[in-house]
C-alpha positions as CSV (number, residue, x, y, z in Angstrom):
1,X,0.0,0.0,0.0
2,X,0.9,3.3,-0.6
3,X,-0.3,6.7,0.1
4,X,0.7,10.1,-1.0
5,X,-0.5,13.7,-0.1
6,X,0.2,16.7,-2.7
7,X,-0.3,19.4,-0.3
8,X,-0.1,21.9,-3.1
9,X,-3.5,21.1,-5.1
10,X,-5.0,19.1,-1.9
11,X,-5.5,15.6,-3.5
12,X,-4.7,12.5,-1.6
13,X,-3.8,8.9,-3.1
14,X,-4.4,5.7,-2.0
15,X,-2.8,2.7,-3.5
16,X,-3.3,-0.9,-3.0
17,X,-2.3,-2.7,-5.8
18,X,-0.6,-1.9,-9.4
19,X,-2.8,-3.7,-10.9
20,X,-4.5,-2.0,-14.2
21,X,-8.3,0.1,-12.9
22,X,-11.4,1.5,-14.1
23,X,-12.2,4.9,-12.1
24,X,-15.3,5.0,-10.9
25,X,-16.5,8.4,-9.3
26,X,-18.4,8.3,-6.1
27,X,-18.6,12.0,-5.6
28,X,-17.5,15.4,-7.4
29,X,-14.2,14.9,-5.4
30,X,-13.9,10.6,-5.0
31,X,-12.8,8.4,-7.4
32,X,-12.1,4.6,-6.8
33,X,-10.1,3.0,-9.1
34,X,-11.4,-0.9,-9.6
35,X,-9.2,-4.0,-10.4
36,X,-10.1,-7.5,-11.4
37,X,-9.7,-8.0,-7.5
38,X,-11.6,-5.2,-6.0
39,X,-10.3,-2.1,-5.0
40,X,-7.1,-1.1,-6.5
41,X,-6.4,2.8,-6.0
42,X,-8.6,5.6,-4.0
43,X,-8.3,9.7,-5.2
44,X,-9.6,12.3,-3.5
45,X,-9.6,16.0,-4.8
46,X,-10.0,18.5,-1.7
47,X,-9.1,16.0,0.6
48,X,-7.8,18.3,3.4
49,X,-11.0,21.0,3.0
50,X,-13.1,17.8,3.0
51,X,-11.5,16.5,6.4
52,X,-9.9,13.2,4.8
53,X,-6.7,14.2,5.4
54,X,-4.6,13.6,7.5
55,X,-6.1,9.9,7.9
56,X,-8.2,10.5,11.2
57,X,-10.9,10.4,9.6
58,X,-10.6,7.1,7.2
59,X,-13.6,5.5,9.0
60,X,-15.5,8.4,7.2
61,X,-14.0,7.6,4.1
62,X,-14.3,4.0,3.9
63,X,-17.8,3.8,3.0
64,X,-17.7,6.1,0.0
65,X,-15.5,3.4,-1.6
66,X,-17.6,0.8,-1.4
């Protein structure tokens, strides 16, 4: 798994696998990326003015992925 922060343009990423996706959006700001094994990659635009980041709050974000 990796995660990365780009504090400059707010957008956090999620990855769990490297494994080609298909973004889905669940939200203006969420996108999940899908792999033949679930859920590969998780983007979130505005995730510090939408209190996902830091990672506090993951129980929140969770269930938008699913």
């Amino acid at each position: 798994m990796r995660i990365k922060y780009d504090d400059q343009d707010d957008i956090l990423c999620i990855e769990f696998s490297k494994e080609p996706v298909k973004d889905v959006s669940h939200g203006w700001n969420v996108n999940v990326g899908y792999a033949a094994n679930g859920i590969a990659e998780i983007t979130i635009l505005d995730a510090k003015a939408s209190g996902y980041w830091p990672l506090e709050n993951l129980k929140d974000l969770l269930p938008l992925a699913a």
